[in-house]
N, C-alpha and C positions, 0 to 999 in steps of 0.2 A: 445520582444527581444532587440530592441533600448535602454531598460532601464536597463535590468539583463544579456545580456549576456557579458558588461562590465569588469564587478565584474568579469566572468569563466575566461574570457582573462589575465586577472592583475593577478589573483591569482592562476592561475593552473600550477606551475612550478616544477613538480619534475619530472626530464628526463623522455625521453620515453613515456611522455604523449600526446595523440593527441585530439584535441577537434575536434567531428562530430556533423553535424546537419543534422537532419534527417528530412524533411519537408514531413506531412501530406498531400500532394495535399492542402495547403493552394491557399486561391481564394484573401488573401489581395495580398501586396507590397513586402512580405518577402524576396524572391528571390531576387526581384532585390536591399532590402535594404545588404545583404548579402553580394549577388558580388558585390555591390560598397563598401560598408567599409568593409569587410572581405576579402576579396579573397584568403587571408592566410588558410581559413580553407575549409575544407573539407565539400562537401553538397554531402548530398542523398535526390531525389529526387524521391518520390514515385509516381505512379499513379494512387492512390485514396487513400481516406481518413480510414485507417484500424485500424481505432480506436485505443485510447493509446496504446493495447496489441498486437494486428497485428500489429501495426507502429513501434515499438518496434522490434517486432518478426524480421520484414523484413528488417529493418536495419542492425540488428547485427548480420545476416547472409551477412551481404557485410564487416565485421569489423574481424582483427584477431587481440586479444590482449589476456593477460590472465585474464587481473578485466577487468570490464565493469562498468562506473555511468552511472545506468539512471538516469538523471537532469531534473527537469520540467524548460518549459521555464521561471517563474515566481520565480524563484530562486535567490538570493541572495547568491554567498559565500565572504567567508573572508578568511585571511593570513593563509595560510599551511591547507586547511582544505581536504586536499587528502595525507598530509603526513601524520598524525596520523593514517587513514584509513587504509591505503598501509604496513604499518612496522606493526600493532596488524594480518593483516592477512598474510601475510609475516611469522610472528612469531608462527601464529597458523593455518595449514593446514586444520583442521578440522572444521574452520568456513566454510560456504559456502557466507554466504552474511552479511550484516551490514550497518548499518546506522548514521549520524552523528545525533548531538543535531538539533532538528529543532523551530528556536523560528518564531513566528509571525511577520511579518514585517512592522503591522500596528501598534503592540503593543508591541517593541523590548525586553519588559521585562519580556515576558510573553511564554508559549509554544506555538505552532501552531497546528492547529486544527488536520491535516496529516500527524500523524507519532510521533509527543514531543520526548518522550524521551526512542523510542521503542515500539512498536506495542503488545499488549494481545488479548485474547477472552474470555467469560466465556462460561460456559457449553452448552447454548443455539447458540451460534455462533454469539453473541455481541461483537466488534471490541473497545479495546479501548487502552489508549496509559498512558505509566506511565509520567503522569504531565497534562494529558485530558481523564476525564470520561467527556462522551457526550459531550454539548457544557460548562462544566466548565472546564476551562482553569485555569492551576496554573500559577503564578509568579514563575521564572527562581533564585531561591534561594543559587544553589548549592545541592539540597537535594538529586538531581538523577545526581552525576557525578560521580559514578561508572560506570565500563563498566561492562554490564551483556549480561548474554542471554535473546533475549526476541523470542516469538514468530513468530510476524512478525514484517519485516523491511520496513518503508514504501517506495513507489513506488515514490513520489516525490525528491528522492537523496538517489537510492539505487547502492548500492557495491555489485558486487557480479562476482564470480571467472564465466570466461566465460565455462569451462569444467561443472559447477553444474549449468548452466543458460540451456545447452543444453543436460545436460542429464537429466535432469529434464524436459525438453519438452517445456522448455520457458514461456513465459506469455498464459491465454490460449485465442486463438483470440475469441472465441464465448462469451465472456463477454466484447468486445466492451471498455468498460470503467469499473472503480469500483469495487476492493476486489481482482485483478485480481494479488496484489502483495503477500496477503496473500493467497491466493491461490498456489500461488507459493510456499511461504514459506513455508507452510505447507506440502505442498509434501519433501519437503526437510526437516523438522524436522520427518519425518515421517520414511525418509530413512536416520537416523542419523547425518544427518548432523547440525551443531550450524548455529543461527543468533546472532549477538548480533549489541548494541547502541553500540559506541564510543563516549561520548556525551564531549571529548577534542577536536573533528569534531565540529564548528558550522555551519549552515546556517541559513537564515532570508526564508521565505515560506509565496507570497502574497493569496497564495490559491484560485481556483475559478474562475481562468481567463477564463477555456473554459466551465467550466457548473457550472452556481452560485448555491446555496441553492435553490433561486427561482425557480430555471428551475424544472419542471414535471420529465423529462428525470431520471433528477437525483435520484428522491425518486424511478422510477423505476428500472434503473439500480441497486441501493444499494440494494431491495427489493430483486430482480430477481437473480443476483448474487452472496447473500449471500446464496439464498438456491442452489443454482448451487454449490457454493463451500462446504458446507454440506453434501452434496449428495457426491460430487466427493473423498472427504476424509475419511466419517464417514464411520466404521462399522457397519453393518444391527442393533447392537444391541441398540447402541445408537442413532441410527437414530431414531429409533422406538419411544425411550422414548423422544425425546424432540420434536417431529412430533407434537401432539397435543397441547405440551406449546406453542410451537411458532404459530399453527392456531390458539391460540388464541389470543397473543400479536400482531398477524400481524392487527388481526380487531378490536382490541384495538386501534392500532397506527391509521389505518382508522379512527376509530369515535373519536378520539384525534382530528385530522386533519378536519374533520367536522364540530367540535364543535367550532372550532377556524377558521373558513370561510376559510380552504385550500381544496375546492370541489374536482379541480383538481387532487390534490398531492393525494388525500384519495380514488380517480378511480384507479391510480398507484399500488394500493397493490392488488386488485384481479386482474388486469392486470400481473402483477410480478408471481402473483401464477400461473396462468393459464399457461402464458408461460416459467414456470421454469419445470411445468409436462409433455409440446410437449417437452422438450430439453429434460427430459433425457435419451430417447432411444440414442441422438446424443451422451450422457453423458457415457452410460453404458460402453463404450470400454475403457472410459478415468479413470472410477471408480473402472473398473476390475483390468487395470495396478498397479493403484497407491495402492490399497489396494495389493498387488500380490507383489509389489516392497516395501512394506511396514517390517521393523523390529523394529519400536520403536513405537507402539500401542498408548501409552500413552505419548505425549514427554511434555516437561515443557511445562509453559505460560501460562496457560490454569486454570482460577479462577472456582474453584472446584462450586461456587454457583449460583446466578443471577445476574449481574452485575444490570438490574434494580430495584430487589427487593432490595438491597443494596444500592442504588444511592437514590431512590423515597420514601423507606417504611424508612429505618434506617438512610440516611444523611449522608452516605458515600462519599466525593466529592472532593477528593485527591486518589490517588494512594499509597499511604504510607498506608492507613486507609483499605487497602485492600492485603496486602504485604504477611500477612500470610495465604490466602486460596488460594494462588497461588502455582498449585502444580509444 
């Protein structure tokens, strides 16, 4: 916070904006680094740690505005990057949420791994972003400054009108951390509503601050909650067909993880599985809604093929190379 929340302060100037921090029951110094050089802004103080998606959730029931940024603390912005934001959905009602360009901050020339240049899936429920399939990252060319729709907007510097944040039912708190913004998203492309990049938005994104690559947690969280978010969108029909591809890729990715001495990481995925089948009786009422509330079945974003078979079998490793099986 010492190092990024700088940058929110200098640069967040278009009236009527208020900068909130939301503190997770942090156990460091944060609080009192806050009241002493802050005092100007506003703190919510939670009393316990409810993970990105409940921290979130219980915040912005104490906040009345009509957009909402979620901001990670590891954020970087620059000169006017909430005024592009604000005047495209200003202009266009029927977005619900959006995202700015998000480049890497280790590597400024390049996308960042959470969110680049607008969030996709392919038909399997693989998450990837135009300007990063998996860990290839493109160099920042100009090639994605269009503003499109994409599917999802990542959760690291997300926009979105606070009326479709809470009919929508917010982030969902039983995913803890992880997928929970596409999650989102997808409930709201589902009930018509647009996301798109604004990528005249920059921010710089150090990624990883509270759970790195390394951590166990992580590979289970992404595991666990991608099939939670599956479950909670898909119709019976398609669920069915991509059930078996993915038990097999899931212990694919296990003996990947094996074979390459991550023991660990590679317990994480029938762990994931296990506990994604006790949740989804907790799931069923959340899966009934959102399919119930649902009018656009099929909404864009969404690569009609494998993102891995395309990535690993054919050398697909840009986002452009993939532009047309994008329905």
């Amino acid at each position: 916070m010492e190092r990024f929340l700088p940058s929110v302060v200098q640069h967040t100037t278009v009236p009527d904006t208020e900068i909130v921090i939301a503190d997770n029951c942090s156990t460091d110094d944060s609080i009192a680094f806050l009241t002493t050089t802050y005092p100007q802004l506003r703190l919510i103080q939670l009393d316990k740690n409810y993970g990105f998606a409940g921290g979130y959730n219980q915040a912005l029931k104490q906040i009345e505005a009509e957009y909402f940024i979620l901001l990670n603390s590891d954020v970087e912005v620059t000169p006017g990057w909430v005024e592009s934001l604000v005047r495209i959905m200003d202009e266009r009602p029927e977005v619900a949420a959006c995202q700015p360009k998000i480049r890497a901050l280790n590597n400024r020339t390049h996308f960042e791994h959470a969110g680049a240049c607008g969030g996709f899936i392919d038909r399997l429920g693989y998450p990837f972003c135009r300007g990063r399939l998996f860990s290839s990252l493109e160099e920042d060319k100009g090639q994605y400054d269009t503003i499109r729709e994409v599917f999802w907007a990542t959760g690291a510097c997300l926009f979105i009108r606070s009326k479709d944040f809470f009919d929508a039912g917010g982030l969902d708190d039983t995913f803890f951390a992880h997928m929970e913004e596409i999650d989102l998203c997808w409930r709201l492309k589902n009930r018509g509503r647009s996301i798109l990049c604004i990528p005249q938005s920059t921010v710089y994104h150090l990624g990883g601050g509270s759970m790195s690559k390394k951590n166990c947690r992580k590979t289970y969280l992404n595991f666990r909650n991608n099939w939670c978010m599956l479950y909670k969108n898909m119709p019976d029909d398609e669920l069915r067909k991509i059930a078996f591809p993915r038990f097999v890729l899931d212990y694919l990715a296990a003996l990947q993880m094996v074979l390459t001495g991550q023991f660990e990481h590679a317990l994480q995925i029938p762990k994931a599985r296990k506990d994604y089948k006790a949740m989804k009786i907790e799931l069923a009422t959340k899966r009934e809604t959102n399919l119930r509330l649902t009018t656009v079945p099929h909404p864009t974003g969404i690569l009609t093929g494998s993102l891995l078979w395309l990535y690993y079998m054919n050398g697909k490793k840009r986002f452009s190379q993939l532009e047309k099986k994008i329905r």
